[in-house]
Structure formats: C-alpha cells, structure tokens
C-alpha positions in Angstrom: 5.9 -15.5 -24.5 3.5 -14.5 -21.8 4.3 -15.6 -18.0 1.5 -17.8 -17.5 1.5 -17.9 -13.3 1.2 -15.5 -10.3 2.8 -12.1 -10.7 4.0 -10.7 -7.0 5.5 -7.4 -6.7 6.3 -6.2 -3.3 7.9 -2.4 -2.3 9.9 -1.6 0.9 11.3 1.2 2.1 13.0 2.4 5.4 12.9 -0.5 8.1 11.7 -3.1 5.1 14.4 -5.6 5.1 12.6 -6.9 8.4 9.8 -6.7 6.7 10.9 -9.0 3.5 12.4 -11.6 5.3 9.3 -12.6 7.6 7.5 -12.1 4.1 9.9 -14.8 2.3 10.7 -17.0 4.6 6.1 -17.7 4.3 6.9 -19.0 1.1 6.8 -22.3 -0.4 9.7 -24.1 -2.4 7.7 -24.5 -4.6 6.0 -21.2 -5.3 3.7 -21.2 -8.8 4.7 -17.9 -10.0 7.5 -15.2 -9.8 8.2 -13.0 -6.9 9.9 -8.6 -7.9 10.7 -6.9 -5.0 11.8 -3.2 -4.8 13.8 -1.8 -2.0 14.7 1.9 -1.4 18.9 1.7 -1.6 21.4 4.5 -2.2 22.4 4.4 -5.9 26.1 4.5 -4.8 26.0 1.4 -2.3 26.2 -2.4 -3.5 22.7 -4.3 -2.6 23.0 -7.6 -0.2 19.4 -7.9 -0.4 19.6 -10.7 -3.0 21.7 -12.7 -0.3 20.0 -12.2 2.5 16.7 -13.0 1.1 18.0 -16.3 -0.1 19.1 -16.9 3.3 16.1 -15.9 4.7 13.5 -18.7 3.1 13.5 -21.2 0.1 13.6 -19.8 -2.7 16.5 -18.3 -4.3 17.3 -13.9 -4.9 18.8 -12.3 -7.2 19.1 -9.1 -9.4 18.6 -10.1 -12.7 20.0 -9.0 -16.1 18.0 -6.9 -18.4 16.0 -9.1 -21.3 16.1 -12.2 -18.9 12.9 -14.8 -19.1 11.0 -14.7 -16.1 10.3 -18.0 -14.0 8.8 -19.1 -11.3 9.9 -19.8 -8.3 12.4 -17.3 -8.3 12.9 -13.6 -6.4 13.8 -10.8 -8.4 15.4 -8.1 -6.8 15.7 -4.5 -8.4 19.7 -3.3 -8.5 21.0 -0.2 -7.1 20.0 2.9 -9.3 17.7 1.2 -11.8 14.2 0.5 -12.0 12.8 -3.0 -12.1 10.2 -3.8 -14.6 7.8 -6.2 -16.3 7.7 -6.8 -19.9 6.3 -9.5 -21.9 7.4 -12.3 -20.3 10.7 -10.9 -19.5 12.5 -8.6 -17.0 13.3 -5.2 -18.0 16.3 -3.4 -15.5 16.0 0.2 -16.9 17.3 3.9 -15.8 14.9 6.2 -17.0 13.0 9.1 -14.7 13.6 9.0 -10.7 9.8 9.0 -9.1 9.4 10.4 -6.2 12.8 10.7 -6.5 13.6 6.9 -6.5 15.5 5.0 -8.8 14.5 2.0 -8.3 10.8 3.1 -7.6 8.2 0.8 -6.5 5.5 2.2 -8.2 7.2 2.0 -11.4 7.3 -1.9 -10.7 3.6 -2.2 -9.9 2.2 -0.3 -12.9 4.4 -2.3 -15.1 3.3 -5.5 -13.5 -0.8 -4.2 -13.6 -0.3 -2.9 -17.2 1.1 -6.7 -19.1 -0.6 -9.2 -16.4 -3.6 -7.4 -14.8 -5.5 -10.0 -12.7 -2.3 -12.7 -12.2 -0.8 -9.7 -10.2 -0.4 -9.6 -6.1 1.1 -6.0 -5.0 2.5 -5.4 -1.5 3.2 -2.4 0.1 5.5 -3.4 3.6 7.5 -0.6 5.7 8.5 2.9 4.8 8.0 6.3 4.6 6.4 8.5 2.6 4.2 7.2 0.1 6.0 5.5 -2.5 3.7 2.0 -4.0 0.4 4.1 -2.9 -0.2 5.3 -6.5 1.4 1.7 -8.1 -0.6 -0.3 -5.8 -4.2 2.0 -7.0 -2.8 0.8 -10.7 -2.8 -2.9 -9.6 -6.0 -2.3 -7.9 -8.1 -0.9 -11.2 -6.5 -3.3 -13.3 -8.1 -6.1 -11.2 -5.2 -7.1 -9.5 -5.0 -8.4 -5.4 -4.1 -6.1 -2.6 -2.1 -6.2 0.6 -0.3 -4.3 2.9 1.8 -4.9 6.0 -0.7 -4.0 9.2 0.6 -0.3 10.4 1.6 -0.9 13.8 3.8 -4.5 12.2 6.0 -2.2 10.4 8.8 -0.3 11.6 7.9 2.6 9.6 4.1 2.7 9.1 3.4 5.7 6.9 3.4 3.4 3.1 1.1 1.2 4.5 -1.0 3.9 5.5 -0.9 5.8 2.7 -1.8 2.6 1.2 -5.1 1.9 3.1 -6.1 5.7 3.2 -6.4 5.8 -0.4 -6.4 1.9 -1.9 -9.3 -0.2 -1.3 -7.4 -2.9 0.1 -7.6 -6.4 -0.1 -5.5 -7.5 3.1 -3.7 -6.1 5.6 -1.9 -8.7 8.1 1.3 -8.9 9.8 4.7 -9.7 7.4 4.5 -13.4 8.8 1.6 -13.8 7.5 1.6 -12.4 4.2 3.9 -15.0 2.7 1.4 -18.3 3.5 -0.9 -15.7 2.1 0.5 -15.1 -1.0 1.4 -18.8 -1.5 -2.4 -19.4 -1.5 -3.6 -16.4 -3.8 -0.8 -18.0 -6.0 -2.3 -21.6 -5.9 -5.7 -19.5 -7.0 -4.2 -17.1 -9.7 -5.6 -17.6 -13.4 -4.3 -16.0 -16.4 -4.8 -12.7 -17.1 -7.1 -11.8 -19.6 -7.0 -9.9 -23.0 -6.4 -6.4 -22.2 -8.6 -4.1 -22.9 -8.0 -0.6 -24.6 -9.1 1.5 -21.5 -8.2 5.2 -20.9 -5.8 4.2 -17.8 -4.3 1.2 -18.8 -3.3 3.5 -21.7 -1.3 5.7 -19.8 0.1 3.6 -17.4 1.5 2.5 -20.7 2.8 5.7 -21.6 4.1 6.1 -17.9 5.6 2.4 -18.1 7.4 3.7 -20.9 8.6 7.1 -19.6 10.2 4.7 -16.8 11.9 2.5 -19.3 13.8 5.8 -21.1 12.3 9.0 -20.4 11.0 11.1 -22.9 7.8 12.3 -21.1 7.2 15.4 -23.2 7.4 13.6 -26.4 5.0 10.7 -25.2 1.9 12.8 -24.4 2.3 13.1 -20.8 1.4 16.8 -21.0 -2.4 15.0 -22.1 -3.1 13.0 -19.3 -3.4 15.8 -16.9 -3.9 19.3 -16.3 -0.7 22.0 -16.6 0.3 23.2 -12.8 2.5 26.5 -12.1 5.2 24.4 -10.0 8.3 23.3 -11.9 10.3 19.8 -11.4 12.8 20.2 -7.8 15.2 18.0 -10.3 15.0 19.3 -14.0 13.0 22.6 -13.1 10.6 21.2 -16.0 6.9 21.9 -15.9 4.8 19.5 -14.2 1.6 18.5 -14.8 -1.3 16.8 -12.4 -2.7 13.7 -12.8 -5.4 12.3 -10.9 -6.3 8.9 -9.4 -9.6 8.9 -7.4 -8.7 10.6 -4.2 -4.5 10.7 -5.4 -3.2 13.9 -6.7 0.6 12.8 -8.5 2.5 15.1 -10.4 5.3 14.3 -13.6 7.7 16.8 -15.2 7.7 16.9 -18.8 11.1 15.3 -18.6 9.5 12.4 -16.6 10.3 12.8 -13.2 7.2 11.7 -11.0 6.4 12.9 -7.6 3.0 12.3 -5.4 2.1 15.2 -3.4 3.5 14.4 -0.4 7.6 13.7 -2.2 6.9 17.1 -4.4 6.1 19.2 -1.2 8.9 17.7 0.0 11.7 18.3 -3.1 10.3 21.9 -3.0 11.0 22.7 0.6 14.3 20.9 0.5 15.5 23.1 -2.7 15.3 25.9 -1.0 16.9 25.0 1.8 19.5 24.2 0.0 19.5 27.8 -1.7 19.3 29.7 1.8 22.2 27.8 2.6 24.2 28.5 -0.6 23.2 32.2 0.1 24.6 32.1 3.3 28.0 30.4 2.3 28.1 33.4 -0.5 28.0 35.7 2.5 30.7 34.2 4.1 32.9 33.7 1.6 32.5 37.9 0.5 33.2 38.6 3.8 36.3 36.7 4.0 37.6 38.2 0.8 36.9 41.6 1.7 39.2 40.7 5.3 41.7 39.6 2.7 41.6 42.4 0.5 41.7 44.9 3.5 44.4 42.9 5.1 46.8 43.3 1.8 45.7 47.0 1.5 46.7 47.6 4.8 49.9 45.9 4.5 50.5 48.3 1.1 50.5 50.8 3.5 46.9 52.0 2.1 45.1 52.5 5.4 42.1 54.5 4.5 41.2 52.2 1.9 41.2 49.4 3.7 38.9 50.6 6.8 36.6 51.2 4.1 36.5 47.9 2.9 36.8 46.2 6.8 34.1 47.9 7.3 31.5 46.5 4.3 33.0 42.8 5.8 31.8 43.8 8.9 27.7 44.4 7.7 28.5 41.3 5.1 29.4 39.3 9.0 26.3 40.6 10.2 24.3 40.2 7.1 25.7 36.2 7.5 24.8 35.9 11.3 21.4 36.8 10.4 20.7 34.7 7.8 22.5 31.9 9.5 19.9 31.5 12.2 17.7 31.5 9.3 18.4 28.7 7.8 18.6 26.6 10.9 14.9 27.4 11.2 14.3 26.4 8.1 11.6 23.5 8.2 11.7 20.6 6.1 8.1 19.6 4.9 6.7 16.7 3.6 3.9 14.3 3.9 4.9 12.5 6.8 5.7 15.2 9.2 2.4 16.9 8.2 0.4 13.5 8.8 2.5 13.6 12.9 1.4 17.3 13.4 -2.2 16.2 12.3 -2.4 13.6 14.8 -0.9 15.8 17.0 -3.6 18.4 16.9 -6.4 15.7 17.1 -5.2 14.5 20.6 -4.1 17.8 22.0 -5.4 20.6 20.1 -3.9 23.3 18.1 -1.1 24.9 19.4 -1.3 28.3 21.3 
C-alpha cells in the first residue's frame, strides 16, 4: 500500500551533519509524513548519524531494514555503503551502481522518491561539494514535486546548493533553521500524489531507479536514453553514454555507474594520477633490482657485468626523478575547483 502523506528526502555532503541537525531539530513531533536522508560516509566507517539526529530534535532516526513499511513521523537514514530508496510504500536499502561514485547517493534517493510519489515529495539539497542531488532534485522538480536548498553562504560547503540553484528552478532557498518549520508546513499542505502518467522521463527514471536497486544497466536499455560518448567508466572502464536534463549533461556506464560532468572529469583526472604514480613506483622498483643484481654480480667477482647493469639503474634513477616531479604537478580537476578558478578570473582577470 501506497504512503499516503509527505514524502521528504534531503542529501548532505561534506559539512552536512551541521546542516541536518538545525534542519531536524525545525520539526514537529508530530510530523504528517516521513523524513529519508542521505549523507556522504565512507563505506568502511559505522554511521552515528541515526543517533545524533534523534538527539538533535523530536522525532526519532534510524537506518532501516530493507522491505520495512514506511511511517510517518519517523527519519530514515541511509546505511554505510548502500543506497536508500523508495518503493511502494516501503523502504528499499540496496547495493547496486555507485553514482558519482557514492554509495549511498542522494540522487538515487530523490529520483526514487519523484518516480512512486511525484507531487507528495519535498527534496533538499543542504552542504557539500560537488554536485551530488543537483540532477535528483531536477527529477523531483519535473515530476511536480517542491524544492529547497540550504542558502549558499549558510552552508559550510556551498557548491551542492549551488549547483542546485544554477540549474533547478528552485522553490526555496533559506537558512537550515528555517527549512524544518518549512517543511513542517508544506507537509501540513501535501496531497496525494496522483496517478502517474506514462511520460518519457518518468520512464527512465524508472529504468535508472532500477539500475540503482541491482545494476544491470546494459541489459535495461540505458544505452537508449542517451547518446554513445568516446569516454569509458573511471570504475568498470565501461562505455558511457550521455543523458540530458535541460541544461545537465550526466553520464552512466553500461554497467550502471552514474557520474555528472563535474564527478566524471573528476574520476578521469584522478585515474591517471593514479597511473603516473604506478609508473613511477615501476621505475623505482627496476632501479632497485638492477642495484641488486649488480650488487650480487659484483660480489661473484663479475665486475664488468655489473657496471653495465649500475649503469642502466642509474638512467632508470634519473628516468624516476623526472617523472617524480611530474606527478607532483599533476592537477586534480573537477567541478568545484574549476567553478573557484572561474570566480577567480571574474574578479581579477586571467592570469598572465
């Protein structure tokens, strides 16, 4: 059976626990609907979020088990390393596809919540970086839901609410005190949902809701939804394909991983620094075999042998110098540190 109150779905990233306590400690005891928050955690650390959001205002926080009813008045909070989604009344706590290389992944959570409750729906997009909930929160948006985001200069890390406001027409923006009284009232004023129509994008959110529930992208039609790019997945090396939403370019592997533009540029980059630096440790380590080798030739007593090979770990040495100060200027490039050079060069020019 259907949930029949206000859906709210809020995403947090870097500085965000702030953020989420001045959000719940706005609401009322006696909230008429059910709350789904996703916070960016490491998969490998245990989440206190549940507790400290029950701490921080009335109502009660916690992860919930896969299959469990939904009901109001309650906080769900997505666990460590698995996504947190909506499904026909219930609560779905899945592992499939990492997007933008998040497991949980907030936008994951708000297409879910847009594709099965449409108008009862309230997103949120508070702190973080990057862009993660820009794309979910557009999803809410077109499927008629309410949205609001934490005022830019409120947050501790302001570049998912703008994201959000560059490229989501936005419903509210207000300081996290102020959004819970404000989501207690668009609660008070939510009606149910009605019959979903048989659109073009609320069918692929549904395939996408499903890619997040068990993968399987490739199989599911993803490849149809968008056009075929040259650029390959920084996880699976799988093709990816681009898919468009208004002024959002997003991009998903056939395997199902999901990356805006800003997290792809920013898996790409970060590959290959890891490659230039696996390079460089090759180049090491030849060199120090070759001091090896030459060392137990020269101890054989086979000294002309063994200048020959000191001398190719010498230009290996010198080989590895070079490309050591390489890779410490290697630049790590992304979305975020793009948008600071931009704003740079607005209010002092390009660089000579």
């Amino acid at each position: 059976m259907m949930f029949q109150q206000a859906i709210i779905v809020i995403g947090a990233s870097a500085g965000g626990v702030e953020s989420l306590r001045e959000v719940v400690k706005g609401l009322p005891v006696d909230l008429p609907g059910a709350v789904f928050v996703v916070l960016h955690i490491p998969p490998y650390q245990a989440s206190s979020l549940p507790e400290i959001l029950s701490r921080s205002g009335p109502l009660t926080a916690r992860h919930p088990e896969d299959g469990e009813p939904i009901a109001a008045g309650r906080i769900y909070v997505a666990p460590p390393d698995h996504h947190l989604l909506l499904d026909a009344g219930t609560v779905a706590i899945k592992k499939g596809p990492k997007e933008n290389r998040f497991r949980p992944s907030i936008d994951a959570l708000f297409r879910s919540a847009a594709y099965g409750y449409r108008s009862q729906v309230t997103g949120v997009v508070l702190s973080g970086a990057l862009d993660d909930g820009t794309s979910g929160l557009w999803s809410i948006k077109q499927m008629g839901g309410c949205t609001v985001v934490q005022k830019p200069n409120d947050a501790r890390f302001e570049s998912m609410p703008l994201s959000a406001l560059a490229q989501v027409k936005i419903d509210h923006s207000l300081p996290a005190s102020e959004i819970g009284p404000l989501l207690a009232r668009l609660a008070v004023a939510t009606k149910t949902a009605t019959t979903a129509t048989g659109s073009k994008l609320r069918e692929r959110i549904g395939t996408e809701l499903a890619i997040a529930v068990e993968g399987g992208a490739f199989q599911k039609g993803i490849m149809s939804y968008g056009e075929l790019t040259p650029f390959t997945c920084p996880d699976c090396h799988g093709a990816l394909v681009k898919l468009r939403e208004d002024k959002m370019v997003r991009y998903r592997c056939h395997t199902g991983h999901a990356y805006s533009d800003s997290a792809l540029l920013e898996g790409v980059v970060g590959s290959t620094g890891e490659m230039l630096w696996q390079v460089m440790r090759s180049l090491e380590e030849g060199a120090m075999l070759l001091q090896q080798m030459g060392s137990d030739m020269r101890d054989a007593g086979d000294t002309v042998r063994a200048e020959v090979v000191f001398a190719k770990a010498r230009e290996l040495e010198t080989r590895s110098r070079l490309f050591h100060d390489f890779v410490l200027e290697h630049e790590t490039l992304s979305g975020d540190n793009l948008g600071v050079a931009a704003q740079s060069t607005r209010r002092y020019g390009a660089p000579p």
